[in-house]
C-alpha positions in Angstrom: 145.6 -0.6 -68.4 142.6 0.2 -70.3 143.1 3.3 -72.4 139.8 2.8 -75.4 140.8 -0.1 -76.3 142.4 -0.8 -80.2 143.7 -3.6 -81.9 146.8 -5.1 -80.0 149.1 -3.9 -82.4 147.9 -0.3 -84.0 150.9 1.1 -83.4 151.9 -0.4 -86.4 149.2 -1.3 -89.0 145.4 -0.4 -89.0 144.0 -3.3 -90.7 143.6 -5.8 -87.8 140.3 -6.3 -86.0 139.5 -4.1 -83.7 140.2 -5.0 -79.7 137.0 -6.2 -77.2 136.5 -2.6 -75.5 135.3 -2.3 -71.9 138.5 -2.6 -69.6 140.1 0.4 -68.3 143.1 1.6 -66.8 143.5 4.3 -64.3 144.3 8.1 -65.3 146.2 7.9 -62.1 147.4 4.7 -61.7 146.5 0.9 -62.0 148.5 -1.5 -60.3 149.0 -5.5 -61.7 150.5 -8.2 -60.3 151.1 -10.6 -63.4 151.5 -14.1 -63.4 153.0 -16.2 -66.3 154.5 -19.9 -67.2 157.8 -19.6 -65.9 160.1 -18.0 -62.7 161.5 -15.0 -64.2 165.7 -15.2 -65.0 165.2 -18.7 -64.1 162.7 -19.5 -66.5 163.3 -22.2 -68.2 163.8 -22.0 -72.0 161.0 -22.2 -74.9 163.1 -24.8 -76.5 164.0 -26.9 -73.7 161.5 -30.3 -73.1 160.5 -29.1 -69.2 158.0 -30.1 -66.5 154.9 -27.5 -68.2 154.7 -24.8 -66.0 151.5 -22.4 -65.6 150.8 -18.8 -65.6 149.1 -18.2 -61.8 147.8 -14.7 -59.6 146.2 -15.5 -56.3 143.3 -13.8 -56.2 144.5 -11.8 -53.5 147.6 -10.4 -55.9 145.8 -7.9 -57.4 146.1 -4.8 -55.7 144.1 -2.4 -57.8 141.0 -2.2 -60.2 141.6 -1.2 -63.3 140.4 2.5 -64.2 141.5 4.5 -67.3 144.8 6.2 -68.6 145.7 7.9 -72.5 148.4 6.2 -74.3 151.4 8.9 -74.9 150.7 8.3 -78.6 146.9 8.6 -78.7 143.3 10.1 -76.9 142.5 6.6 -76.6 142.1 4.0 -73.9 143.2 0.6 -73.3 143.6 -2.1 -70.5 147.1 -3.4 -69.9 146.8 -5.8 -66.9 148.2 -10.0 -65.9 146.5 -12.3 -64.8 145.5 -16.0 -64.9 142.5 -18.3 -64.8 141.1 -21.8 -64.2 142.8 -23.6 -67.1 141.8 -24.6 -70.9 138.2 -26.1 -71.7 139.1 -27.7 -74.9 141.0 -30.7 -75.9 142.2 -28.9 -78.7 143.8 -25.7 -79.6 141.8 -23.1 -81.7 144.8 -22.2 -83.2 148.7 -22.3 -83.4 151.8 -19.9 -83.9 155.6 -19.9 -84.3 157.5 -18.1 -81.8 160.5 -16.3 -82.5 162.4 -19.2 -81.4 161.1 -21.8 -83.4 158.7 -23.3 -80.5 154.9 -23.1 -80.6 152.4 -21.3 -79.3 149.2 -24.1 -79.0 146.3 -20.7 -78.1 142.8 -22.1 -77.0 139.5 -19.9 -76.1 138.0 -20.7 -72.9 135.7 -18.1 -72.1 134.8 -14.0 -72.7 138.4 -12.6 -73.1 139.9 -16.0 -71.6 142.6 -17.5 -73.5 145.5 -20.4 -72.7 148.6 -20.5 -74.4 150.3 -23.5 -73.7 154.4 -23.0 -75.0 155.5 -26.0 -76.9 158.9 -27.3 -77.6 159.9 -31.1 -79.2 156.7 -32.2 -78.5 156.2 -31.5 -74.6 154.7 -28.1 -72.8 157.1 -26.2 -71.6 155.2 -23.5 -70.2 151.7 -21.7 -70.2 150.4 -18.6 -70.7 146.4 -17.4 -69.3 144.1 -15.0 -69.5 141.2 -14.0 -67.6 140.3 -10.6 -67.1 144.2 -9.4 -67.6 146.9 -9.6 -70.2 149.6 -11.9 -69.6 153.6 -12.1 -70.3 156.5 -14.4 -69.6 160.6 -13.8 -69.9 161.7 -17.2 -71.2 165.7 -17.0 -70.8 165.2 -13.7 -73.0 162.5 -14.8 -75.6 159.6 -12.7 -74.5 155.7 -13.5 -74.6 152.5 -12.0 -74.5 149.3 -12.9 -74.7 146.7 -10.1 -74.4 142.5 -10.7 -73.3 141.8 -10.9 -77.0 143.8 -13.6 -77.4 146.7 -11.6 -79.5 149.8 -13.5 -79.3 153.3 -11.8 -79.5 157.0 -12.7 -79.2 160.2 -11.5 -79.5 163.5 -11.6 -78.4 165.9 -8.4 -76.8 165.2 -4.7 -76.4 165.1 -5.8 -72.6 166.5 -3.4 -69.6 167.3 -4.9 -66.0 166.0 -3.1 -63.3 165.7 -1.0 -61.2 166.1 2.5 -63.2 164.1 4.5 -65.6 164.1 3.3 -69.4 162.7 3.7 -72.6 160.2 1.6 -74.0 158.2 1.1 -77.5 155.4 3.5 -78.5 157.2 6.3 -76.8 156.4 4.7 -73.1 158.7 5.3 -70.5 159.1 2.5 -67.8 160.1 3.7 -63.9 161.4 -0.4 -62.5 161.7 -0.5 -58.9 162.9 -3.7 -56.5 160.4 -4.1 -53.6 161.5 -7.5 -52.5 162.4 -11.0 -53.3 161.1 -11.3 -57.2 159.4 -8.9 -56.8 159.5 -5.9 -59.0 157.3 -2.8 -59.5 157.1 -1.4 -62.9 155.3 2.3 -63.2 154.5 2.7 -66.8 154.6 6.3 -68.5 153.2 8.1 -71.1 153.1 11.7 -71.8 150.4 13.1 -69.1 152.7 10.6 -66.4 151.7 7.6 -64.8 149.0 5.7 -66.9 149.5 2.2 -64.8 151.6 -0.1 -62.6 153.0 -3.6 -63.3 153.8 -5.6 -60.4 155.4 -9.0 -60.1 155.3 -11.3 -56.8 156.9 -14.7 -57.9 155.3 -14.7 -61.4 156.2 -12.5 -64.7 153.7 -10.2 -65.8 152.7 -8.6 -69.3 150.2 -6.1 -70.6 149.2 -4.8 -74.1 149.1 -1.0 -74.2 147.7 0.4 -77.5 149.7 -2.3 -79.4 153.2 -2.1 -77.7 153.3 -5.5 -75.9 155.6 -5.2 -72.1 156.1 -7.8 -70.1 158.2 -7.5 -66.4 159.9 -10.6 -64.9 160.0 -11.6 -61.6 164.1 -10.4 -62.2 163.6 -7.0 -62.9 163.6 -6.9 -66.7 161.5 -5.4 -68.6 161.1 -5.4 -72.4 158.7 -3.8 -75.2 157.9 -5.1 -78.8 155.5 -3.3 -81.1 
């Protein structure tokens, strides 16, 4: 969703560096089909020692190119897609986080706006999160995560809705959550001049920074916001 791109999280404090520009989201509409570490409602658990998992998008998944939309809050752009790419390049993280539940967030740069994230409980990988040209997200059993192009890591826990229907979300978004098959859920995001973009999920989570407010949609239908 590329609405002018600003620092993942704006919404709430100026001081962090500004955003990589240059990825736009449609005035119309932008449609992304996410991908993330775990099968939504089934996910397994951050603090659980599981099999890794990995964020994944066939290439054919992505039904639209991203074009431009306004945030409801602001005159500015910024891309909110998911996505995945060809795995980490280093032996090493670049850096590591706490998530809200105590597990860690191992985040490597593998290329122009190309992250991993690999989720990491007791010792072992529990999941993974990628970039590549798109924002990513995961719903693990209601810890949420989201891992934006430049490399931005957020989680949280609740403020989640189960779909379908029309909610509320962070940063004055509105989300309109629609069933269109088996895991697979179609999330039209909107701001005050109406639809700015479309998640879509097809097996795989999905996640998207929009002007700071972090969303991320499971393959289940629910949706939550953090800012």
């Amino acid at each position: 969703m590329n609405l002018q791109k600003r620092t993942p999280r704006q919404a709430t404090a100026e001081a962090r560096p500004v955003r990589r520009a240059g990825l736009a989201l449609a005035a119309a509409s932008l449609l992304v089909v996410g991908g993330t570490a775990c099968e939504s409602d089934g996910a397994t658990p951050a603090g659980d020692a599981a099999p890794a998992a990995s964020a994944s998008t066939e290439p054919g998944d992505q039904a639209a190119s991203p074009s431009g939309a306004r945030s409801p809050d602001a005159e500015e752009d910024v891309t909110a897609t998911s996505g995945e790419g060809d795995g980490p390049g280093k032996s090493s993280p670049d850096r590591t986080e706490k998530l809200v539940d105590g597990s860690e967030a191992r985040i490597t740069e593998v290329g122009e706006q190309h992250y991993v994230a690999e989720i990491v409980s007791k010792g072992a990988v529990v999941a993974t999160l990628e970039t590549d040209g798109h924002d990513a997200g995961l719903n693990a059993n209601g810890m949420f995560v989201a891992l934006t192009l430049g490399g931005d890591l957020a989680s949280w826990m609740g403020n989640d809705h189960q779909g379908p229907g029309t909610f509320e979300l962070e940063g004055g978004w509105k989300a309109k959550v629609t069933k269109v098959g088996e895991l697979r859920y179609r999330a039209q995001i909107i701001g005050h001049d109406g639809v700015a973009g479309t998640l879509e999920t097809d097996g795989h989570d999905t996640g998207l920074d929009a002007n700071g407010v972090y969303i991320v949609l499971s393959n289940g239908g629910v949706i939550s916001s953090h800012k």
